[in-house]
C-alpha positions as CSV (number, residue, x, y, z in Angstrom):
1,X,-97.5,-83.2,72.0
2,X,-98.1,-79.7,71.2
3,X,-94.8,-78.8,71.2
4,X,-93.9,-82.0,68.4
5,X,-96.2,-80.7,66.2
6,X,-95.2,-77.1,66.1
7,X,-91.6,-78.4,65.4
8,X,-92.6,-80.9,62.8
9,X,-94.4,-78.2,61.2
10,X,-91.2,-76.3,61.0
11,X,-89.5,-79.2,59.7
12,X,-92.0,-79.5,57.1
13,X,-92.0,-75.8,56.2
14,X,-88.2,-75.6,56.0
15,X,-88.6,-78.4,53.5
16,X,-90.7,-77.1,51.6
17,X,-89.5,-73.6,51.2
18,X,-85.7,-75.0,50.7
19,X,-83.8,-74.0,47.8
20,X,-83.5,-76.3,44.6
21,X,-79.9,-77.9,43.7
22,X,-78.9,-76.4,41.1
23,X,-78.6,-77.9,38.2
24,X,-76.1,-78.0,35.4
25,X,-76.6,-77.5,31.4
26,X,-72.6,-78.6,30.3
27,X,-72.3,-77.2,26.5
28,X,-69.5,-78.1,24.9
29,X,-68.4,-77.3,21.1
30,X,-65.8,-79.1,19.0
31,X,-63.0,-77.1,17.7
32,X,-64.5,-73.3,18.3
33,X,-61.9,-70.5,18.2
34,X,-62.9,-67.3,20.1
35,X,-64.6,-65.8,16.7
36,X,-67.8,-65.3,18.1
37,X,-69.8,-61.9,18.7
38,X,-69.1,-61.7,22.3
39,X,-65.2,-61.9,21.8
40,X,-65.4,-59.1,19.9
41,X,-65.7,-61.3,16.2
42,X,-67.2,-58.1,13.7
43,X,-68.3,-60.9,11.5
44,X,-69.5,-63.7,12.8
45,X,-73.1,-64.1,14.1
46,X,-73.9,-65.7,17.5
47,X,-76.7,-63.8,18.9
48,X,-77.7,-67.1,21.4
49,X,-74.0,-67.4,22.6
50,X,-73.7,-63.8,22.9
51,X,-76.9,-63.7,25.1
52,X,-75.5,-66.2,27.3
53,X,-72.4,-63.9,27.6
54,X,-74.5,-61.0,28.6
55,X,-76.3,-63.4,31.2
56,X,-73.5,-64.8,33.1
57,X,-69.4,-64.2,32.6
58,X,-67.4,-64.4,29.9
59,X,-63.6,-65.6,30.3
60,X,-61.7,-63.6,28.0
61,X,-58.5,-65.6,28.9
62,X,-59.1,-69.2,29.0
63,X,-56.8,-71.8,28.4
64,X,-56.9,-75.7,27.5
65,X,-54.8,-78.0,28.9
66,X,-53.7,-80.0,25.7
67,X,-54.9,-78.2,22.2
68,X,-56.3,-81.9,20.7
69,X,-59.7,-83.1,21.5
70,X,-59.4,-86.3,23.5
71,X,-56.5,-85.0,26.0
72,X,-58.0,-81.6,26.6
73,X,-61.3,-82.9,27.0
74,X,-60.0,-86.1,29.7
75,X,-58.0,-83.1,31.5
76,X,-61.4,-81.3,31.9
77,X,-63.6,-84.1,32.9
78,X,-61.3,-85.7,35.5
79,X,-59.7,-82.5,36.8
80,X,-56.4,-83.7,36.3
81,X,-53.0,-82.6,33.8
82,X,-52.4,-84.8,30.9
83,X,-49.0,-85.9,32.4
84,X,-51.4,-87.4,35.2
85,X,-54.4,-88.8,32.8
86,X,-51.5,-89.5,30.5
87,X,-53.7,-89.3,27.6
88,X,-52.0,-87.6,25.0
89,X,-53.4,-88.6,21.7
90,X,-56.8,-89.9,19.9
91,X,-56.8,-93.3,21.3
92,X,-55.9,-93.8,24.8
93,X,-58.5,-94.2,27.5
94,X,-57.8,-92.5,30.7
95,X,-59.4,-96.0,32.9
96,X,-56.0,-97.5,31.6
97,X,-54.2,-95.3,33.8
98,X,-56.6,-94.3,36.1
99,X,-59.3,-97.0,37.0
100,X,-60.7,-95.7,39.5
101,X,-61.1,-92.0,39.3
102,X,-64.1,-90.2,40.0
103,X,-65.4,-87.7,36.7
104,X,-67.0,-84.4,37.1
105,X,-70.6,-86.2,36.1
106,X,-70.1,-89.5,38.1
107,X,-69.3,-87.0,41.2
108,X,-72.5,-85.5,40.1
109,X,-74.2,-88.7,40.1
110,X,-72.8,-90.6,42.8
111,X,-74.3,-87.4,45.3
112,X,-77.6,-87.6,44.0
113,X,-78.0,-86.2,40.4
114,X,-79.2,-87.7,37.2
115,X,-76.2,-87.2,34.7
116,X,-76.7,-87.9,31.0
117,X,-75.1,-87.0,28.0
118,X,-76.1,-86.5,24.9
119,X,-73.3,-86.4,21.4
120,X,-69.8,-85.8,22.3
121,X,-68.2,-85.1,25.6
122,X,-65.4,-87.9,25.9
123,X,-63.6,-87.7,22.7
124,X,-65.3,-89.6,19.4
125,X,-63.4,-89.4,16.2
126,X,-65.2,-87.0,14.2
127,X,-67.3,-87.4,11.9
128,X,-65.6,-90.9,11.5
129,X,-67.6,-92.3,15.2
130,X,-70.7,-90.2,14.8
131,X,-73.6,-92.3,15.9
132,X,-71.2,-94.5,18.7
133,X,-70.4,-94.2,21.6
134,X,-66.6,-93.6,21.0
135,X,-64.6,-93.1,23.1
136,X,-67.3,-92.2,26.2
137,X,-66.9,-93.6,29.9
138,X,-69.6,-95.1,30.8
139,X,-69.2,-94.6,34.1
140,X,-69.8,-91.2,34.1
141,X,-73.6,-91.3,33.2
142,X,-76.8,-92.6,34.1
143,X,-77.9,-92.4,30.0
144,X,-75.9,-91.7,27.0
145,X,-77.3,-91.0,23.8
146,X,-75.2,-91.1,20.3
147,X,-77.4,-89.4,17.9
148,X,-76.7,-89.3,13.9
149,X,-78.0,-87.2,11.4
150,X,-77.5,-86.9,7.6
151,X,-74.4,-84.7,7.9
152,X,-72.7,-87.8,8.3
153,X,-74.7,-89.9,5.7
154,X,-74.3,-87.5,3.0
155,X,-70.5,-87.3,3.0
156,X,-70.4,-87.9,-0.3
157,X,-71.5,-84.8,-1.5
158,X,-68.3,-83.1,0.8
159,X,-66.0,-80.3,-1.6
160,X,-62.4,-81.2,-0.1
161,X,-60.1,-78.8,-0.1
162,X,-57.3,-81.6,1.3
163,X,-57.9,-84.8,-0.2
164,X,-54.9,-86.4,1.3
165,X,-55.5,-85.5,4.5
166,X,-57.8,-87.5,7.0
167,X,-61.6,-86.1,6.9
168,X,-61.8,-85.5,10.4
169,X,-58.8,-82.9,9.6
170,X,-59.4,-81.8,6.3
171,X,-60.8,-78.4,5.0
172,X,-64.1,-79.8,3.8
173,X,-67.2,-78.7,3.7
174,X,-70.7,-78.9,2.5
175,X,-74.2,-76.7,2.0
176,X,-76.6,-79.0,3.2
177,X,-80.1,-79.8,2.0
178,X,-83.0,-79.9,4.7
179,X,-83.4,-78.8,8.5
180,X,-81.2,-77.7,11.5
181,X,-83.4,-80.6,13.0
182,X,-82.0,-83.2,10.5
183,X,-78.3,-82.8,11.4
184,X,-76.4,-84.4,14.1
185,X,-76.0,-81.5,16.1
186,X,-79.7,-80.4,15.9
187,X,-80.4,-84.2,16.9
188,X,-78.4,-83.0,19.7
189,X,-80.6,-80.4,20.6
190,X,-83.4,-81.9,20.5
191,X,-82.4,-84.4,23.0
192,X,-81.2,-82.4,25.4
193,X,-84.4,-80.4,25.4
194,X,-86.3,-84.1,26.1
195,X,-83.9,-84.8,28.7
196,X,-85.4,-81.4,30.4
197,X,-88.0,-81.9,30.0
198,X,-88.1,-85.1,31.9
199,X,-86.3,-84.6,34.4
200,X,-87.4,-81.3,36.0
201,X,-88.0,-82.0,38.8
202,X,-85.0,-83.8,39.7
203,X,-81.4,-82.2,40.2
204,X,-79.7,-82.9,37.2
205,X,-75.8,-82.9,35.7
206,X,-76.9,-82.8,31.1
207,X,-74.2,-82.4,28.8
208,X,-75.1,-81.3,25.6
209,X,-71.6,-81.9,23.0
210,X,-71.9,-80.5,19.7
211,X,-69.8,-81.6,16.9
212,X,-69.3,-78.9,15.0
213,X,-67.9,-76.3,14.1
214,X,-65.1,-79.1,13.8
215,X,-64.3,-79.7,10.1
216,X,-66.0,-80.8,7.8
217,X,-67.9,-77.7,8.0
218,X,-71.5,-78.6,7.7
219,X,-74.2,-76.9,7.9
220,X,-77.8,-75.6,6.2
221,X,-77.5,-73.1,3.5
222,X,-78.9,-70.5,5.5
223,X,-75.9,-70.1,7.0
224,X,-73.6,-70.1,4.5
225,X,-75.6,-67.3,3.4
226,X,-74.6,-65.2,6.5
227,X,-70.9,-64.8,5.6
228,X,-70.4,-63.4,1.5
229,X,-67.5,-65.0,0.2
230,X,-66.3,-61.3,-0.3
231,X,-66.3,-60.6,2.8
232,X,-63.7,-63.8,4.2
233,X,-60.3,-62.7,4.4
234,X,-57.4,-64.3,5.1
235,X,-53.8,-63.0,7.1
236,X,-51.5,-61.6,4.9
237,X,-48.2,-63.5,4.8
238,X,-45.3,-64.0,4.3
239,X,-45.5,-64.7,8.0
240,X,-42.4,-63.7,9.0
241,X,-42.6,-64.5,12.8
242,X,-43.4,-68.0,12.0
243,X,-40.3,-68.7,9.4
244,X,-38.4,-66.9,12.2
245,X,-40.5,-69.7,15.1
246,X,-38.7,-73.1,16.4
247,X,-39.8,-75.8,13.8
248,X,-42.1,-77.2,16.2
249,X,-43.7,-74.7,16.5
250,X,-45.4,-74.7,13.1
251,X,-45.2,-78.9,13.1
252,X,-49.2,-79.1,13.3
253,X,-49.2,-77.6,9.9
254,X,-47.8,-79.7,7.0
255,X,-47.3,-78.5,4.6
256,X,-47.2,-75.0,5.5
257,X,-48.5,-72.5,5.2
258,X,-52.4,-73.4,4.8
259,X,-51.9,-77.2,4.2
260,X,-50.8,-75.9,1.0
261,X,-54.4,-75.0,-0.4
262,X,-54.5,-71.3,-2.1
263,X,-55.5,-68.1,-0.5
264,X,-59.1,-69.1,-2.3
265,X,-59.6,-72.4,-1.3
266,X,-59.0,-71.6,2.6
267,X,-61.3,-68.4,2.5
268,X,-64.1,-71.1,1.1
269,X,-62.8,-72.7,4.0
270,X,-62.7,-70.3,6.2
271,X,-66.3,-69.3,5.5
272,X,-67.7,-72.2,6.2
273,X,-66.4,-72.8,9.2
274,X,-68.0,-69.7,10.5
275,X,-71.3,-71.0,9.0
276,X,-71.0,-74.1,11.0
277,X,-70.3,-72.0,14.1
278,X,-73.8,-69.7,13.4
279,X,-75.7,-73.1,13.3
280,X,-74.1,-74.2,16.2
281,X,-75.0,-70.8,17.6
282,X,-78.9,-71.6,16.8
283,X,-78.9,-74.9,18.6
284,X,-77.4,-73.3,21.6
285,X,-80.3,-71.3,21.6
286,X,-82.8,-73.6,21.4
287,X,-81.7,-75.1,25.2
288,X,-81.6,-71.6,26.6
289,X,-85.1,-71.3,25.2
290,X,-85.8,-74.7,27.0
291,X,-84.4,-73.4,29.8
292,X,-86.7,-70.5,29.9
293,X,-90.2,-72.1,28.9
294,X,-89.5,-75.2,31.5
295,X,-88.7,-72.1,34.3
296,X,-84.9,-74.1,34.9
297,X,-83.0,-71.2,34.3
298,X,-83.3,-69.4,37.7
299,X,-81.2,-72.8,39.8
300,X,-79.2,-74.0,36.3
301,X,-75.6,-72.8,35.9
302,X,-75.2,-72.8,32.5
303,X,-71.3,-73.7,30.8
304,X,-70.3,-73.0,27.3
305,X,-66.8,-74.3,26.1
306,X,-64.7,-75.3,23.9
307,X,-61.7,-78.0,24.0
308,X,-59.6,-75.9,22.6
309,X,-58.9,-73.1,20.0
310,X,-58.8,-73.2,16.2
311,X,-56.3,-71.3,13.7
312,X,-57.7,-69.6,11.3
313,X,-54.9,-68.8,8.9
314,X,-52.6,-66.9,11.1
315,X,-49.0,-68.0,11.3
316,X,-49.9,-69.6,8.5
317,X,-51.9,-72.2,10.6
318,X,-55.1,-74.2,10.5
319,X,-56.8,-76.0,13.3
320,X,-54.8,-76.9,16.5
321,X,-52.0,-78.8,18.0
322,X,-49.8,-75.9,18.0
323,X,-49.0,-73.6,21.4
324,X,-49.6,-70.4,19.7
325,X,-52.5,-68.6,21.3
326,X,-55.2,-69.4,18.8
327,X,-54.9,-72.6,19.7
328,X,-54.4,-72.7,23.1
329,X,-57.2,-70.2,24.1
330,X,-60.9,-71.3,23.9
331,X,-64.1,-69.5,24.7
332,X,-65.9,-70.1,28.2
333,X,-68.8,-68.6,29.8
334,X,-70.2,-69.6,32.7
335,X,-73.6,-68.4,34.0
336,X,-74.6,-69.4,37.8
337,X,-77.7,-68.4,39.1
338,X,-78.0,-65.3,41.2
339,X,-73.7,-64.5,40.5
340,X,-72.9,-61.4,41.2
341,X,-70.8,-61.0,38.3
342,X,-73.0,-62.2,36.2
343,X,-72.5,-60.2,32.7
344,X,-69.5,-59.4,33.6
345,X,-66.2,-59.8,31.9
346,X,-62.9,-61.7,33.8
347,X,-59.5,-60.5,32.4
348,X,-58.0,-63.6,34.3
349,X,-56.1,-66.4,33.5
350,X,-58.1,-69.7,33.8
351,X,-57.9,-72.9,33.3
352,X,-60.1,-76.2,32.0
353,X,-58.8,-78.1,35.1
354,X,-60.9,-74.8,37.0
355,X,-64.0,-76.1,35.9
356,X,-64.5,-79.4,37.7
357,X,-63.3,-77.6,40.8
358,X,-66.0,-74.6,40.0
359,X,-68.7,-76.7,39.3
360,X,-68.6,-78.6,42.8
361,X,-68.1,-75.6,45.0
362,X,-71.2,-74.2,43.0
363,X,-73.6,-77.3,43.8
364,X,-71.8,-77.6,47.1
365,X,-71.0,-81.3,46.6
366,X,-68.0,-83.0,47.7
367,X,-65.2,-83.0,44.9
368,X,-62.0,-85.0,45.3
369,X,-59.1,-83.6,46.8
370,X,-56.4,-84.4,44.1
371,X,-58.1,-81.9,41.3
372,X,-55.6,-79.6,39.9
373,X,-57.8,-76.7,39.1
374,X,-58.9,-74.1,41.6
375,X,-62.7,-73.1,41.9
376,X,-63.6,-69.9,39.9
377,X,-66.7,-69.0,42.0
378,X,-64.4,-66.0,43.0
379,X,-64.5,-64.9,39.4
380,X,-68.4,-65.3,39.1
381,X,-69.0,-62.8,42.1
382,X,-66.1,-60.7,40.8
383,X,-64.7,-61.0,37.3
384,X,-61.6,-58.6,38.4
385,X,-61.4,-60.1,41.7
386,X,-57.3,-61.0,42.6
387,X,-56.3,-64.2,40.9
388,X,-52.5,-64.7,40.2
389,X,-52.7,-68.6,38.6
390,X,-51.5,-68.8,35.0
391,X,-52.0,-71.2,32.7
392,X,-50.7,-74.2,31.3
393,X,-50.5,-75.9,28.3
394,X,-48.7,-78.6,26.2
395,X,-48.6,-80.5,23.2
396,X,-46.2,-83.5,22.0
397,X,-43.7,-83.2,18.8
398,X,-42.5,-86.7,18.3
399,X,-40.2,-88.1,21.1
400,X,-40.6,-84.5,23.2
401,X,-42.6,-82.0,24.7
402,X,-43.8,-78.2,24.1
403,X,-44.8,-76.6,27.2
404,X,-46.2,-72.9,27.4
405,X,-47.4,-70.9,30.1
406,X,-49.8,-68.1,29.8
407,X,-50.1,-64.9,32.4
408,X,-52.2,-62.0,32.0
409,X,-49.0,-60.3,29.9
410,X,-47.1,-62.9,28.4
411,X,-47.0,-66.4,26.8
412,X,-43.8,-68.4,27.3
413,X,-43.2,-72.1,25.6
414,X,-40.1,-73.6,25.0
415,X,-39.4,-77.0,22.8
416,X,-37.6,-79.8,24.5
417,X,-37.0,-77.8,27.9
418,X,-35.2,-75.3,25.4
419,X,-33.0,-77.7,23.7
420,X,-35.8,-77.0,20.5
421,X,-36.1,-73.5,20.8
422,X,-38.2,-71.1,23.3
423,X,-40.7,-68.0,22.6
424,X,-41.4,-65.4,24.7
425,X,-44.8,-62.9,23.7
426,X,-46.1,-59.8,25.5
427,X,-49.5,-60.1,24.5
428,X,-49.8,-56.8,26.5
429,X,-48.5,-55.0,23.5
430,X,-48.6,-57.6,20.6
431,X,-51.9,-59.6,20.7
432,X,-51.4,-60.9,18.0
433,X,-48.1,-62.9,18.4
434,X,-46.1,-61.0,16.0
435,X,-42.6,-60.1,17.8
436,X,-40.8,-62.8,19.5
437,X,-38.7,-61.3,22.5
438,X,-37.1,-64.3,24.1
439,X,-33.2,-63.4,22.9
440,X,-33.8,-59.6,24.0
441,X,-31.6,-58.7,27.1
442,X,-34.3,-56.6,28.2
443,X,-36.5,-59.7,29.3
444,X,-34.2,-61.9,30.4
445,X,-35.4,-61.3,34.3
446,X,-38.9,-62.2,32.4
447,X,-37.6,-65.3,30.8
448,X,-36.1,-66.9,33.7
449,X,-39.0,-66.1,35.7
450,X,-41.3,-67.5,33.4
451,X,-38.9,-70.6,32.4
452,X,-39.3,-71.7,36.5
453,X,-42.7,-71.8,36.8
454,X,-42.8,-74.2,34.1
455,X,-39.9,-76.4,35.3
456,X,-42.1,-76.6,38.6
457,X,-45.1,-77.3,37.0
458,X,-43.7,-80.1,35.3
459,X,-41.2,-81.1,37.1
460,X,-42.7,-85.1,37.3
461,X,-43.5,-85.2,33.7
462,X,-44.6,-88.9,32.9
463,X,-42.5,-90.2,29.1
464,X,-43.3,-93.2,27.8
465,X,-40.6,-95.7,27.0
466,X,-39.5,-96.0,23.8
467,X,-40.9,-94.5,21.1
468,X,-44.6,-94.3,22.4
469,X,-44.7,-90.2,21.8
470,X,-43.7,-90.4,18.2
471,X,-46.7,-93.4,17.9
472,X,-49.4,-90.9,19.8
473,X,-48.0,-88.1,18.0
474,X,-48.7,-89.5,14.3
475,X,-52.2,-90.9,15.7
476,X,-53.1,-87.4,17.0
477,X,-52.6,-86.1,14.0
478,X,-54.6,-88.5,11.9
């Protein structure tokens, strides 16, 4: 009897004294480029997003699957390529393909978590769903919350640079009246923080999707007050690499350059999207404060992404959809608790499709043995550790493909398995995309080397009958 008790005390210690699951804060942003403070941005203020940085490790080369919202972010969320989701456009539910697959929150759920979102994870069309649920799985969660703010009821008062185009991708913006509080994305915030709050003391999966700094670019005058229009610049053309680029490669652009506004109306642009991005910035930092005062941030990995990247004028390009790397690279930090790397910097190529993988081996759950990522917990101990997986990307252009891969050196895509053109960059030397090098004899080894590993990677590409990519690909770019 003695003896029982002495163990069940043991028992009841070891209980006690266990270690908390950690926890998961999922941020996600909507159409953020890498122009941020802690990628190296000299104008653009994120002092929240940079403290996260300095917290955990920052992905310098990161990589979407698909550079439009809804396929990128369905690639992320199941852990799968869009040729298996085969969601490729604005409109397409990945249950229609895939009815029984298991998200990264309903994995979290289903072993015990409470999952909730709150705003956009799944894809809404935005600002045209604001306040539904879009295009959200409901499996995923145990609560979903759609919030709206007056961003979306004040419309009306938009300046549109591109009347013709779509709002949800036009270069449109607004200096709003009133609080952070009063927009969507600080409705966002302030749900989050409730959620938090309530659920403490309870393992918990909480995604927090913002909606901007995707157009139109709204946010509080404060913030438009951070960036002088003197100080907004755009590239210098006459773009020369880009009239010298495979049509399809500047096909997310029409017309080009700019959409045809002037050099004026896209720095007005311009600078407003990088206010959006500072208030974005602020909202970020109100959950790591709640984080902080509610003592979660010690067994809470933190994530901060993007769905993709965002043009900014280079190449004569705005927004996305294209396989250049401004498009194709998004920001990602990742901050798990007790890391060794953490606030540290990883030089390696990753992937969306790593973070499902990541996230499980973290919380030591149970993921699903078909994920096509690899877990970067390796990276998070050591930033440089040995990691030879590139990345892979893709994007539709009527009835074919683009497909680009991306190494530590060099970015390879080619149009049509090369029947539209190919591109070969050594961002090594030329970060900036400027000198194509595909038809020099020089890299030929480089080319076919490259060209394989993207015939292997898609080597059972799903096409739609008929003319189903020329539908998706007008839709996506609606």
């Amino acid at each position: 009897m003695h003896l029982r008790f002495i163990l069940l005390g043991c028992l009841l210690a070891a209980t006690l004294n266990a270690a908390p699951k950690l926890n998961v804060l999922f941020i996600a942003v909507d159409d953020m480029s890498t122009s941020l403070g802690c990628y190296g941005h000299p104008l653009v203020k994120s002092p929240h997003i940079d403290r996260l940085a300095r917290t955990g490790v920052r992905f310098d080369r990161a990589y979407c699957q698909f550079p439009l919202c809804s396929p990128s972010r369905t690639s992320l969320m199941t852990g799968l390529r869009p040729d298996t989701t085969q969601v490729y456009d604005l409109q397409k539910h990945f249950r229609s393909v895939l009815p029984d697959v298991v998200t990264l929150p309903q994995m979290f759920m289903n072993q015990g978590y409470f999952a909730a979102r709150v705003g956009k994870i799944y894809h809404y069309g935005n600002p045209g769903q604001i306040g539904t649920p879009g295009l959200d799985d409901a499996p995923s969660w145990n609560l979903a919350l759609n919030p709206r703010g007056r961003d979306k009821d004040e419309e009306d008062k938009l300046t549109n640079h591109t009347p013709k185009r779509g709002l949800g991708s036009s270069l449109s913006f607004m200096k709003a009246d009133g609080t952070d509080e009063e927009q969507t994305d600080g409705k966002v915030a302030t749900e989050v923080i409730k959620l938090l709050e309530a659920n403490q003391a309870k393992p918990f999966f909480i995604a927090a999707g913002f909606y901007r700094p995707h157009c139109p670019y709204i946010a509080p005058k404060k913030y438009f007050d951070l960036y002088p229009l003197d100080k907004i610049t755009m590239p210098a053309g006459p773009f020369p690499e880009a009239k010298a680029a495979p049509a399809s490669a500047l096909a997310s652009v029409n017309p080009w350059p700019w959409f045809g506004t002037t050099e004026q109306q896209s720095r007005e642009a311009k600078q407003a999207y990088y206010a959006t991005i500072s208030f974005v910035d602020a909202q970020v930092g109100r959950l790591l404060d709640a984080l902080d005062r509610l003592k979660l941030a010690d067994h809470t990995v933190v994530v901060f992404w993007s769905d993709h990247g965002y043009h900014e004028g280079e190449h004569g390009l705005w927004m996305k959809q294209s396989l250049w790397e401004g498009s194709a690279r998004a920001p990602l930090l990742i901050r798990a608790p007790g890391a060794r790397g953490n606030g540290g910097v990883s030089p390696r190529t990753v992937e969306f499709v790593d973070l499902y993988p990541t996230l499980a081996d973290l919380a030591g759950l149970t993921a699903p043995k078909n994920l096509a990522g690899a877990s970067l917990k390796p990276l998070l101990e050591n930033p440089s550790a040995p990691w030879t997986k590139p990345a892979f990307t893709q994007v539709w252009r009527g009835g074919f493909a683009g497909h680009s891969i991306r190494t530590e050196r060099w970015r390879y895509t080619e149009w049509d398995g090369g029947k539209q053109g190919v591109q070969l960059f050594d961002l090594q030397s030329d970060p900036q995309e400027l000198k194509e090098l595909s038809a020099d004899p020089q890299y030929a080894g480089t080319v076919k080397e490259l060209k394989s590993l993207v015939a292997k990677n898609w080597a059972n590409e799903y096409r739609p009958a008929g003319d189903g990519k020329k539908k998706a690909d007008k839709k996506a770019k609606l």
